[in-house]
C-alpha positions as CSV (number, residue, x, y, z in Angstrom):
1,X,6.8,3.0,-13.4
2,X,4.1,0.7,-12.2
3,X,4.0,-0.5,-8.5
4,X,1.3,-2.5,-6.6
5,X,0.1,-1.0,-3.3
6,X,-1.4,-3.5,-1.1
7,X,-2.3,-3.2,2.9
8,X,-4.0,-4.5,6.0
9,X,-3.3,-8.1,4.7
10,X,-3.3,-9.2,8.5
11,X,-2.1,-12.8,7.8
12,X,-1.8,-15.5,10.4
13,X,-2.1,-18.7,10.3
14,X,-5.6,-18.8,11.1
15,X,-6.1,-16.7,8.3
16,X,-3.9,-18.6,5.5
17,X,-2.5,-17.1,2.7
18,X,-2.3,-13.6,0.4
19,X,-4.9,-14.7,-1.7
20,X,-4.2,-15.6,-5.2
21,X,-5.6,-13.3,-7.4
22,X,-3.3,-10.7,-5.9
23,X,-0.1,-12.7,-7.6
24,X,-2.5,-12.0,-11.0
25,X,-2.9,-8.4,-10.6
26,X,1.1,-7.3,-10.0
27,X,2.5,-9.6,-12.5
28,X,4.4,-6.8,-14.0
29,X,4.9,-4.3,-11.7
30,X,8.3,-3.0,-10.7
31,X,7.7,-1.9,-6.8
32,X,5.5,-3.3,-4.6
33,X,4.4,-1.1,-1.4
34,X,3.1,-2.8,2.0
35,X,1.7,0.1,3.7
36,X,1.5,-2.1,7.3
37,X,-0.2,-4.7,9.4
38,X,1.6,-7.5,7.7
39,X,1.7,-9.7,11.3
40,X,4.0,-12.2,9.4
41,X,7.4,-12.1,7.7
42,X,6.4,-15.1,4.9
43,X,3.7,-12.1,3.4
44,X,6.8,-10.0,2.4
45,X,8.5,-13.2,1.0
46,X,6.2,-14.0,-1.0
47,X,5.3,-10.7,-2.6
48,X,9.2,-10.7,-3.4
49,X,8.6,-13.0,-5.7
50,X,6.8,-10.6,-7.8
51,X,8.7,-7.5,-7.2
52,X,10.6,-6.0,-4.6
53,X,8.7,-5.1,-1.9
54,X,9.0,-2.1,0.3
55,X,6.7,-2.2,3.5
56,X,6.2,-0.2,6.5
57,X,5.2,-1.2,10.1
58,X,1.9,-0.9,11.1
59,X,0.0,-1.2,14.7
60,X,-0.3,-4.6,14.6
61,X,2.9,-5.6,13.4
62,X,5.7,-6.9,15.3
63,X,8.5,-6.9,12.3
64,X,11.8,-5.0,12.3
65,X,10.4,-2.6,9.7
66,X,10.5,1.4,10.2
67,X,6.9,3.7,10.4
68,X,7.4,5.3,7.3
69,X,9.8,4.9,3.7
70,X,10.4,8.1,1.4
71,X,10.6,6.7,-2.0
72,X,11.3,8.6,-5.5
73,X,9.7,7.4,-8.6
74,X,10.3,9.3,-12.0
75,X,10.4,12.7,-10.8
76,X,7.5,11.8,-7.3
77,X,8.4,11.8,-4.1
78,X,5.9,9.3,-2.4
79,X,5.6,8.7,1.2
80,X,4.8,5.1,2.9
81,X,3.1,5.2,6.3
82,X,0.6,3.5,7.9
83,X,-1.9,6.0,9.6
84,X,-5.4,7.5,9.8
85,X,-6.6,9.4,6.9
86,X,-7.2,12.8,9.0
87,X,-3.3,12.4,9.4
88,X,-2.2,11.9,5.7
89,X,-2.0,15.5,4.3
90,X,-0.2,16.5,7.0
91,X,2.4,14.2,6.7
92,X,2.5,14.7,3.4
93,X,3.4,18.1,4.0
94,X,6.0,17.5,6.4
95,X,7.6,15.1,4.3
96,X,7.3,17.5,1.1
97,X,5.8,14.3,-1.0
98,X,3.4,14.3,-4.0
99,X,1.9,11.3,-3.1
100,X,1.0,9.6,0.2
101,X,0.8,5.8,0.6
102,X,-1.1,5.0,3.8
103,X,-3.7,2.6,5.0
104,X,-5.3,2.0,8.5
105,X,-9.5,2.0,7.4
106,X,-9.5,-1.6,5.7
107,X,-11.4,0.7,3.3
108,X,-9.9,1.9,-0.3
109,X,-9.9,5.7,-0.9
110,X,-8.3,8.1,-3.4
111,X,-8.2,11.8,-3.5
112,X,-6.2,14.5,-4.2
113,X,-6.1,17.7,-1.7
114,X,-3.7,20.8,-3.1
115,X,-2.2,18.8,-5.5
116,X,-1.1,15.9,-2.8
117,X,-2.2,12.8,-4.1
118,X,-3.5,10.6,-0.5
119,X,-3.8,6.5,-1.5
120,X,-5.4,3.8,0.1
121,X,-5.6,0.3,-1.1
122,X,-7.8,-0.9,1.0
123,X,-7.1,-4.5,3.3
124,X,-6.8,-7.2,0.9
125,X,-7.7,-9.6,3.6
126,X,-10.1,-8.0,6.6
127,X,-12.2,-5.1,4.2
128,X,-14.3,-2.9,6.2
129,X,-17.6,-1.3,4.5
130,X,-16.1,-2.4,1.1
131,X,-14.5,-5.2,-0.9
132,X,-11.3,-6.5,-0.2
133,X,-8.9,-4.9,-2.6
134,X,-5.6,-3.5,-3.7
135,X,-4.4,-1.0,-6.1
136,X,-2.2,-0.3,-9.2
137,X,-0.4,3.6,-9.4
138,X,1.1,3.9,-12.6
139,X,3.4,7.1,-12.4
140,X,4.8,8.5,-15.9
141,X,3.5,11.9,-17.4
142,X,1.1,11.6,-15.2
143,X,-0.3,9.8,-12.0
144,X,-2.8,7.3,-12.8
145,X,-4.4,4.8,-10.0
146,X,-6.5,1.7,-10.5
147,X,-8.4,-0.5,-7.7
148,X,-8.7,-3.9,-8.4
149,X,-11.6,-6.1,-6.8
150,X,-10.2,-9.3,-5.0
151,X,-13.3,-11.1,-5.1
């Protein structure tokens, strides 16, 4: 399974649209995952015309969406919050996931801590100490994930 994680897109209409090369990068994918701080309902819509989307709420968000989502892909249990990274493993652990899904930094990260896999995409809109970005986890045999560069 192949799913596109994007965060922090923080879209207003000061701040246009999702840009463009982010409808490049998920052609293809089969889930998409908002990890929060959407600010507008039209962002969901039109990631939904790549792949169904499912987002979480995040601190700046004022959508009828809930804090976190428990989703299973192949045989992963992933948890979708938005929250600091000091936080992740530990919800990870309460939640009894392989891999969590988070975002709150603007700034892309990636480890693994006891065999928890922690993922940050990074803002795709408002990047903080990096590039503005999102990223690809391809789960099969194994888990595999890919930042992609939207400059």
């Amino acid at each position: 399974m192949l799913m596109g994680l994007i965060s922090d897109t923080h879209i207003t209409p000061k701040r246009g649209k999702l840009p463009e090369k982010i409808f490049e990068i998920f052609d293809g994918v089969d889930l998409i995952l908002h990890a929060g701080d959407i600010t507008v309902h039209e962002v969901l819509d039109d990631l939904n015309e790549i792949a169904p989307v499912i987002a979480v709420l995040g601190n700046n968000d004022r959508l009828d969406l809930e804090k976190y989502e428990l989703i299973e892909a192949e045989d992963k249990k992933i948890l979708l919050v938005h929250g600091d990274k000091k936080d992740l493993y530990e919800y990870g652990l309460k939640y009894g996931v392989d891999i969590v899904v988070s975002d709150h930094t603007h700034c892309p990260n990636y480890e693994i801590v006891d065999g928890m896999h922690l993922i940050n995409p990074g803002s795709s809109n408002r990047p903080i100490n990096s590039k503005a970005s999102v990223a690809l986890l391809k789960i099969d045999d194994e888990i595999n994930v890919e930042f992609r560069d939207l400059t």
